[in-house]
C-alpha positions in Angstrom: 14.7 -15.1 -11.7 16.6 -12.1 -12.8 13.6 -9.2 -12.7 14.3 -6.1 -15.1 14.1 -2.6 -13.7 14.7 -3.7 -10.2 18.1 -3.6 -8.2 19.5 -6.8 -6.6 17.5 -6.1 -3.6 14.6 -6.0 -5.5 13.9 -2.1 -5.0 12.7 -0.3 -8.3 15.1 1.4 -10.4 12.9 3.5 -11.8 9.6 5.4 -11.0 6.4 3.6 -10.9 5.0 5.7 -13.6 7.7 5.0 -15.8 7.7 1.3 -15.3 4.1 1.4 -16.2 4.3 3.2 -19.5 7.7 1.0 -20.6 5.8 -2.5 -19.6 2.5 -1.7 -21.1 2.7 -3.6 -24.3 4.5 -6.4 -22.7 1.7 -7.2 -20.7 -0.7 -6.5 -23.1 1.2 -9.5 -25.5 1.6 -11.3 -22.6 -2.4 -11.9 -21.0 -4.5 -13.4 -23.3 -8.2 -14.0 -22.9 -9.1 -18.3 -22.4 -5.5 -18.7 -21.3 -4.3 -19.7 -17.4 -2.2 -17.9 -15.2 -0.9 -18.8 -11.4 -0.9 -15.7 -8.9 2.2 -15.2 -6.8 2.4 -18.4 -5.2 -0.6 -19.2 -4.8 -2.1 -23.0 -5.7 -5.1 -21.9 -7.6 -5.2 -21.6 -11.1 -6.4 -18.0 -12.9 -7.9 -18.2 -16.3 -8.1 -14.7 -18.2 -11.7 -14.1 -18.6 -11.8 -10.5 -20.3 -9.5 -7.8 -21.5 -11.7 -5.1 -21.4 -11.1 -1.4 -22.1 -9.8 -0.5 -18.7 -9.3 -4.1 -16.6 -8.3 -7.4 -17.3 -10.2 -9.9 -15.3 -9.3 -13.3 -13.9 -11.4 -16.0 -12.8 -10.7 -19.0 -10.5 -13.8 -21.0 -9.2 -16.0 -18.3 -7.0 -12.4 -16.0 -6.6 -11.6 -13.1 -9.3 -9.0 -11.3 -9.8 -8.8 -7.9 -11.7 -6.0 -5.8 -12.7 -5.5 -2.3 -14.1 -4.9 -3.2 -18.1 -2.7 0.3 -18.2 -0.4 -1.2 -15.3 -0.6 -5.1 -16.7 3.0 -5.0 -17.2 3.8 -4.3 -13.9 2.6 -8.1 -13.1 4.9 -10.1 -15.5 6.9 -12.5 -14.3 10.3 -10.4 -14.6 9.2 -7.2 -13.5 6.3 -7.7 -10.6 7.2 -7.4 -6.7 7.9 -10.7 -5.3 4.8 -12.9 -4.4 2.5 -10.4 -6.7 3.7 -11.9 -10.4 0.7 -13.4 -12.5 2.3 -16.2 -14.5 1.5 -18.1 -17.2 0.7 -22.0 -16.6 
């Protein structure tokens, strides 16, 4: 998969910070509460429990999985570091 902001190699091609503030929305459309998502490449199945104001929280069985709502763009599919993507089943 072709990954926006990032060089063939993978390496960012832009700052962090940046990255952040331009992927914000995205991610923000993207994770939706009651809907599943897959974690890197792992087997387990995430569902999105809550979107609160400052995490979004994921739930598998006993394992949860929260992530900064401000940088939830950073995990999208296209964008996120290999292995660290949460994508949508």
């Amino acid at each position: 998969m072709e990954k926006r902001y990032r060089d063939r190699d993978g390496r960012l091609t832009i700052k962090l910070e940046e990255l952040v503030a331009l992927t914000k929305e995205d991610g923000l459309s993207y994770y939706k509460e009651g809907e599943t998502y897959r974690y890197g490449t792992e087997d387990r199945v995430y569902v999105c429990l809550e979107i609160g104001e400052d995490i979004i929280k994921f739930i598998s069985g006993s394992n949860e999985l929260s992530i900064d709502k401000h940088s939830c763009g950073t995990f999208l599919p296209d964008i996120a570091s290999e292995g660290m993507a949460l994508t949508k089943v």
